[in-house]
C-alpha positions in Angstrom: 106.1 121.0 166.9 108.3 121.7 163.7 107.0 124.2 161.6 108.7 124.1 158.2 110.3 127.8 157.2 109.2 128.7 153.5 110.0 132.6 153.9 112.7 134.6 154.4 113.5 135.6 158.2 112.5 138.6 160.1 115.0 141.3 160.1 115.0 140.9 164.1 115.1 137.1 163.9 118.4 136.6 166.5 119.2 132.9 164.9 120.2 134.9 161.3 122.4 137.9 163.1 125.6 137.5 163.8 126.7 137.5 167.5 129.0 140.9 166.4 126.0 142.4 165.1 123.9 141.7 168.5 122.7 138.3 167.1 122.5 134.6 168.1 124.7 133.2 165.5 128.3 132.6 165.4 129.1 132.1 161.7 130.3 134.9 158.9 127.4 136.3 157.6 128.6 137.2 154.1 131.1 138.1 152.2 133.1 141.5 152.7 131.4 143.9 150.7 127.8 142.6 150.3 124.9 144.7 151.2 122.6 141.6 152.2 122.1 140.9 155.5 122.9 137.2 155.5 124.4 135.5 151.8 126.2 132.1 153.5 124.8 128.6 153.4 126.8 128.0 156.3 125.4 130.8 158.2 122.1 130.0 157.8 122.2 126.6 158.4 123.6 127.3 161.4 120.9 129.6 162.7 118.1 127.3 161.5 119.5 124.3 162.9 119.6 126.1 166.0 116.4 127.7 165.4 114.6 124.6 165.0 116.2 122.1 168.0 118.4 124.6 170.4 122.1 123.1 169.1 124.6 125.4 167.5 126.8 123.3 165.3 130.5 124.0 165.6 131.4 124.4 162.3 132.6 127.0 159.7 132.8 125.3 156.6 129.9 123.5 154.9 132.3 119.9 154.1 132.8 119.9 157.5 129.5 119.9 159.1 129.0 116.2 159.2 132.4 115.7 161.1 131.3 117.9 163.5 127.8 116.7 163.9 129.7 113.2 165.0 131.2 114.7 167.6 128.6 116.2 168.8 127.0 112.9 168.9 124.0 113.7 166.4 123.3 110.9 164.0 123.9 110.8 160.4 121.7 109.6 158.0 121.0 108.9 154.3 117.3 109.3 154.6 116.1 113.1 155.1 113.6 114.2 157.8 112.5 117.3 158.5 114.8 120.3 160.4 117.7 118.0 159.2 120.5 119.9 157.3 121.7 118.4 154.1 125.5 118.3 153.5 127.2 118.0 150.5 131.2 118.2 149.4 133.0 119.9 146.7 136.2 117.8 145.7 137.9 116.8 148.6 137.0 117.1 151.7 139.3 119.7 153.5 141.1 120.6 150.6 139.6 124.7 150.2 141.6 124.9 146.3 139.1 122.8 145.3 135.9 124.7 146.1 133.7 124.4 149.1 131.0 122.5 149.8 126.9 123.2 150.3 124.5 123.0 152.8 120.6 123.1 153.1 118.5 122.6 155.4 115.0 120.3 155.0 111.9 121.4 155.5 109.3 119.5 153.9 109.5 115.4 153.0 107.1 115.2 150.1 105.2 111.6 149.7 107.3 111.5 146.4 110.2 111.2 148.2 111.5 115.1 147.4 112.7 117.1 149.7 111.8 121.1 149.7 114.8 123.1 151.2 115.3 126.2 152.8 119.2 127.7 152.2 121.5 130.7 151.1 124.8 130.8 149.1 128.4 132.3 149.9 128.2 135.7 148.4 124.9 134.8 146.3 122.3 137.4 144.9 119.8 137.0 147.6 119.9 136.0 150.7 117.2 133.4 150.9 115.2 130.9 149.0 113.4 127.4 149.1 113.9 124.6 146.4 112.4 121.3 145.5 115.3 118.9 145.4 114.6 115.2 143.7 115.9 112.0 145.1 118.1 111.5 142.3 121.3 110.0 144.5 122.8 113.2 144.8 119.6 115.3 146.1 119.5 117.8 142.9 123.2 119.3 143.2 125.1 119.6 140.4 127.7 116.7 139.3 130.7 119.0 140.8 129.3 118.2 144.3 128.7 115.1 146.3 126.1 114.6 148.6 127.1 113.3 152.2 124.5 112.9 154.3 121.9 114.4 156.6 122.3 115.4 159.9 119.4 114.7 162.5 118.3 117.0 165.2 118.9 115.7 168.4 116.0 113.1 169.7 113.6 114.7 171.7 115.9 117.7 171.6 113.5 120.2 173.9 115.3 123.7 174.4 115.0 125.3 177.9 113.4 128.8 176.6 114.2 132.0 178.2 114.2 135.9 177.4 115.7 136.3 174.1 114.6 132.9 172.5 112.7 133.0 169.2 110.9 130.3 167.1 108.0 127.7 166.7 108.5 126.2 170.4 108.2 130.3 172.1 105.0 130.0 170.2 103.7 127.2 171.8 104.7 128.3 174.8 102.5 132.0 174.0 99.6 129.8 173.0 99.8 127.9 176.0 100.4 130.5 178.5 97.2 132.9 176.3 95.2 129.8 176.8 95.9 129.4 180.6 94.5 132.6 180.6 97.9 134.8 180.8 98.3 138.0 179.3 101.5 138.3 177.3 100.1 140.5 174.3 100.4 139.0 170.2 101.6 135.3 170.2 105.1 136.4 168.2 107.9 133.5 168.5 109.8 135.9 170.9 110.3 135.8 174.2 110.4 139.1 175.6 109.7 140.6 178.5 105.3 139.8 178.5 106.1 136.4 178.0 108.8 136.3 180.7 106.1 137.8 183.0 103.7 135.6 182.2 106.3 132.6 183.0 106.9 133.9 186.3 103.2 134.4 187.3 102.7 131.3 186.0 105.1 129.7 187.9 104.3 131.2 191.0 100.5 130.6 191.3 101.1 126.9 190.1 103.8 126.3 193.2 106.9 126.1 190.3 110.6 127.6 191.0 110.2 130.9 189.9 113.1 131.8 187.2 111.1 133.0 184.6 112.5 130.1 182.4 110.8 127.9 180.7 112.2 124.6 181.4 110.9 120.6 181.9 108.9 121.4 184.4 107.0 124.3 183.3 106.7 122.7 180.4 105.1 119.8 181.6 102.9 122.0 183.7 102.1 123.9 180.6 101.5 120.3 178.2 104.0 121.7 176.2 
């Protein structure tokens, strides 16, 4: 179940650390110098994207995302839906001289047809923040940028969760273990070592491969 992301994520949130920092995420965090911990729409697209349907986009530059969303084999659209990223392009696409691109990502398709977004900037003041964008043709950027299109999550995209996983879909899986009557402590988002024991007793007493993962058929044990 998508649950839209309106505040800024946890300092331990994996999906918005870089992999050389101990993190998830492959991108550049930030520029050289800055003190935040994340300032890079890239970055965090990247880290959301993943946080919110399992697939880590391989891309480093914001133009580019929608050429590597194709092949990837995710769909493009025009129309915005929530967990999509929105993609626009600054001049020409591939030509850095003439400034780089944006991306967003959508959390929240309003009946009036706006969009609220969650993003960061390349070397901006803070590292993250929401916005109301307008469906004015160009999705409230500024003239200098164009807007390209949105890429989808993958349909029915369902992430096999193990140890080390964070997000809305670990929650479920807490809520549904807790409710089986497993004991994994708080209901967090992160699968850590409770909620790994809890998968394997689970497992075991309900005649499952024992792995301590959480894949299709736990989940469809689970109703998850």
């Amino acid at each position: 179940m998508f649950e839209p992301r309106l505040t800024i994520p946890a300092k331990d949130n994996r999906y918005y650390i870089a992999k050389s920092e101990g993190g998830l995420n492959p991108g550049v965090p930030r520029p050289s110098g800055s003190k935040l911990r994340f300032a890079n729409c890239v970055f965090y697209a990247l880290g959301r994207f993943a946080e919110v349907c399992g697939v880590w986009l391989k891309s480093t530059n914001a133009e580019n995302f929608c050429a590597i969303a194709k092949e990837m084999g995710l769909k493009i659209t025009q129309a915005p839906s929530p967990g999509c990223i929105a993609v626009w392009a600054k001049g020409e696409i591939g030509n850095g001289s003439d400034g780089a691109g944006h991306v967003a990502v959508v959390e929240i398709v309003n009946a009036s047809g706006s969009i609220v977004t969650s993003e960061s900037g390349w070397n901006s003041n803070k590292e993250f923040w929401t916005q109301t964008r307008k469906n004015d043709g160009n999705w409230g950027q500024s003239s200098a940028y164009r807007f390209i299109g949105f890429i989808n999550p993958p349909s029915a995209a369902v992430r096999v969760l193990k140890k080390g996983d964070q997000g809305a879909d670990v929650r479920q899986l807490q809520t549904a273990l807790t409710d089986a009557g497993y004991d994994l402590g708080k209901i967090d988002g992160d699968f850590g070592n409770k909620t790994q024991r809890a998968v394997v007793c689970y497992q075991f007493e309900h005649g499952l491969d024992v792995d301590g993962i959480c894949g299709p058929k736990t989940r469809a044990a689970l109703g998850i």
